[in-house]
C-alpha positions as CSV (number, residue, x, y, z in Angstrom):
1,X,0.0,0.0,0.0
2,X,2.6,2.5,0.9
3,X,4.5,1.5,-2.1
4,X,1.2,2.2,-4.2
5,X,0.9,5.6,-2.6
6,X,4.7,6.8,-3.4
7,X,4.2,5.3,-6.9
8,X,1.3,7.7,-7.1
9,X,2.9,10.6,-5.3
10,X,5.7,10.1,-8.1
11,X,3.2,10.1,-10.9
12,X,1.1,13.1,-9.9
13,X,4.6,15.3,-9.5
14,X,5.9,14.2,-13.0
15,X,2.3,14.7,-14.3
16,X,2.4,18.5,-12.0
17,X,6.3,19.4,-13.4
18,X,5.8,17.8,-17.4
19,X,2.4,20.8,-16.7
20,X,4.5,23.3,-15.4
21,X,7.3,23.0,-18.8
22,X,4.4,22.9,-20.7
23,X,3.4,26.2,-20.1
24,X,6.6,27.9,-19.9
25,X,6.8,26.6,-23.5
26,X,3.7,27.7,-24.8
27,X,4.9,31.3,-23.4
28,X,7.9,30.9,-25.3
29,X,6.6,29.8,-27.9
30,X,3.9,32.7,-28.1
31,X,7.0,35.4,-28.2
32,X,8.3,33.6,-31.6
33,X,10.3,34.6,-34.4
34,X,10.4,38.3,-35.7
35,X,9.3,38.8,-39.4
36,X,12.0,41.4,-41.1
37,X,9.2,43.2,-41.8
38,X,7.6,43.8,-38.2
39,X,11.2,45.1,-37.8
40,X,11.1,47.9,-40.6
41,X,8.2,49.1,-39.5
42,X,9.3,49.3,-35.8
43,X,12.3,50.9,-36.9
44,X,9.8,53.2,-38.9
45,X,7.8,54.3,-35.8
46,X,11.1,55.0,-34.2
47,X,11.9,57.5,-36.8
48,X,8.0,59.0,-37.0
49,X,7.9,59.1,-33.2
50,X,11.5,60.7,-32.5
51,X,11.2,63.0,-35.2
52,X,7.4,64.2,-33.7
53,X,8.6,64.1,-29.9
54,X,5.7,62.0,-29.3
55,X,6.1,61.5,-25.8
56,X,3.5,58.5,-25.1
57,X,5.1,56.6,-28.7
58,X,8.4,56.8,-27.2
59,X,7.4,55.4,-23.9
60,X,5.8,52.7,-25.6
61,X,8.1,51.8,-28.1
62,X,11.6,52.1,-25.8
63,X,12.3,49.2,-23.4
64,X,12.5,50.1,-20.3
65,X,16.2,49.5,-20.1
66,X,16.7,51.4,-23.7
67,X,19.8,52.6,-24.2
68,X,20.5,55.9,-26.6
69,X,24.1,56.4,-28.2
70,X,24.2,59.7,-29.6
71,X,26.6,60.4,-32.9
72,X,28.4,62.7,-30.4
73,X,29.1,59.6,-28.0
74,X,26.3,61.2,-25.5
75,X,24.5,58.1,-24.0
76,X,21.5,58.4,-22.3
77,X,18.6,56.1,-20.7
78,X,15.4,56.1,-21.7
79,X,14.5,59.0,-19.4
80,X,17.2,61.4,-20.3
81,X,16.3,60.7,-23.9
82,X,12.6,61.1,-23.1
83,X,13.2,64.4,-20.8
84,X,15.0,65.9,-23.4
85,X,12.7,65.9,-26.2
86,X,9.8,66.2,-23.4
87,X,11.6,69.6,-22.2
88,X,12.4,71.3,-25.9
89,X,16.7,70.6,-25.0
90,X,16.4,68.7,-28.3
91,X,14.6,68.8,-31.6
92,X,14.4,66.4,-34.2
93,X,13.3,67.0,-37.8
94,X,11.5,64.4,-39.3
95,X,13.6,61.3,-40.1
96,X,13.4,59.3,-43.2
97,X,15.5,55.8,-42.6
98,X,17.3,55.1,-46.0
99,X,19.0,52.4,-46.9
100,X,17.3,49.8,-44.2
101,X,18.5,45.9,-43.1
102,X,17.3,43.8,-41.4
103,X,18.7,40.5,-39.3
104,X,16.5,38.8,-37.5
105,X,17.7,36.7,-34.5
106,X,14.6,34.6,-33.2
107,X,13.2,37.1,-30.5
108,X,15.5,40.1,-31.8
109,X,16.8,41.6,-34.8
110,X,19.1,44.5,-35.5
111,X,17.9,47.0,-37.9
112,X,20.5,48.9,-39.3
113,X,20.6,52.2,-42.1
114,X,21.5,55.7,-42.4
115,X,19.2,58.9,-42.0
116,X,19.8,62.8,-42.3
117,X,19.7,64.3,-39.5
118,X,19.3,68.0,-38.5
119,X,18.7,68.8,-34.6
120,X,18.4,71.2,-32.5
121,X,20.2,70.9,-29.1
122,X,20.4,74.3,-26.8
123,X,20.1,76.3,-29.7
124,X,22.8,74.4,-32.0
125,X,21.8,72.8,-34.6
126,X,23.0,70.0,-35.7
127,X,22.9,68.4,-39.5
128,X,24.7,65.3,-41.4
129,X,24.3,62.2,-42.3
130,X,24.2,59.2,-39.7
131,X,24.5,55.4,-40.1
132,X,22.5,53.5,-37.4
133,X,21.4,50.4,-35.5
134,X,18.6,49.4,-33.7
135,X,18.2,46.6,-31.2
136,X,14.2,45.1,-31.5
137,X,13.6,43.0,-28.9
138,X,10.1,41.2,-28.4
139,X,8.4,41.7,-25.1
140,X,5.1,40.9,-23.4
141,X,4.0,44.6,-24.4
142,X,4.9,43.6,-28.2
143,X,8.1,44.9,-30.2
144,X,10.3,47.3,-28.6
145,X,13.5,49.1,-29.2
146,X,16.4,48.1,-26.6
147,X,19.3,50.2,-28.0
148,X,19.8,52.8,-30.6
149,X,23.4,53.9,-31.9
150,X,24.0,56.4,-34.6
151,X,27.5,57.0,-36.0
152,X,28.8,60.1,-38.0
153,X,29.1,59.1,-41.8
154,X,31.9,61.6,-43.4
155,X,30.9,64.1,-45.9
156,X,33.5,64.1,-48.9
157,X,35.2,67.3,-49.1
């Protein structure tokens, strides 16, 4: 009898921890792979919403851990980024994303282009051409942008 009882003990916990993986794998599995083309247009609302300073996009779109590398080598979080349009300390014109690839990586994907840039930071402005990538990342709350890095691309003289 107590054998029986341990037998079922042993059954009901594999039955209780085969449930349990289960369900952390249907949660996985509802995150899935990235389409190249959810990317480009994610990368796209970055661009619309950064370039209208709209506040509530942003806060949506960033990650919460977003990370902002400026073409100057400023870094910011997603708060100083946020403030800083929020406040009027920076400007954007709108930004049209040329030249854009995409990787995808299962439940990320780089973007990566250029764009012309022309802000306004304290009353400098601030115009050339920038190359950039993007790190998408897919969350609970849907696609969101993790990092964002802009490099100066040289004009020819």
């Amino acid at each position: 009898m107590k054998l029986r009882m341990s037998l079922l003990k042993m059954i009901v916990a594999a039955a209780f921890s085969l449930s349990l993986f289960a369900g952390v794998h249907a949660e996985n599995a509802r995150v899935g792979t990235l389409s190249k083309s959810e990317v480009a247009m994610t990368a796209e609302r970055w661009a619309t919403v950064v370039g209208q300073a709209d506040i509530a996009g942003l806060n949506e779109l960033l990650h919460t851990d977003y990370v902002h590398v400026h073409a100057t080598a400023l870094v910011e979080s997603k708060a100083k980024f946020i403030e800083a349009l929020q406040t009027g300390a920076r400007r954007y014109d709108p930004i049209k994303i040329d030249d854009l690839n995409v990787r995808v990586f299962g439940d990320s994907a780089v973007a990566s282009g250029k764009f012309v840039l022309r802000a306004t930071t304290r009353d400098r402005v601030i115009e050339g051409v920038n190359s950039f990538v993007l790190l998408v990342v897919n969350t609970p709350n849907g696609l969101q942008i993790a990092t964002f890095q802009a490099t100066t691309i040289p004009q020819s003289k």
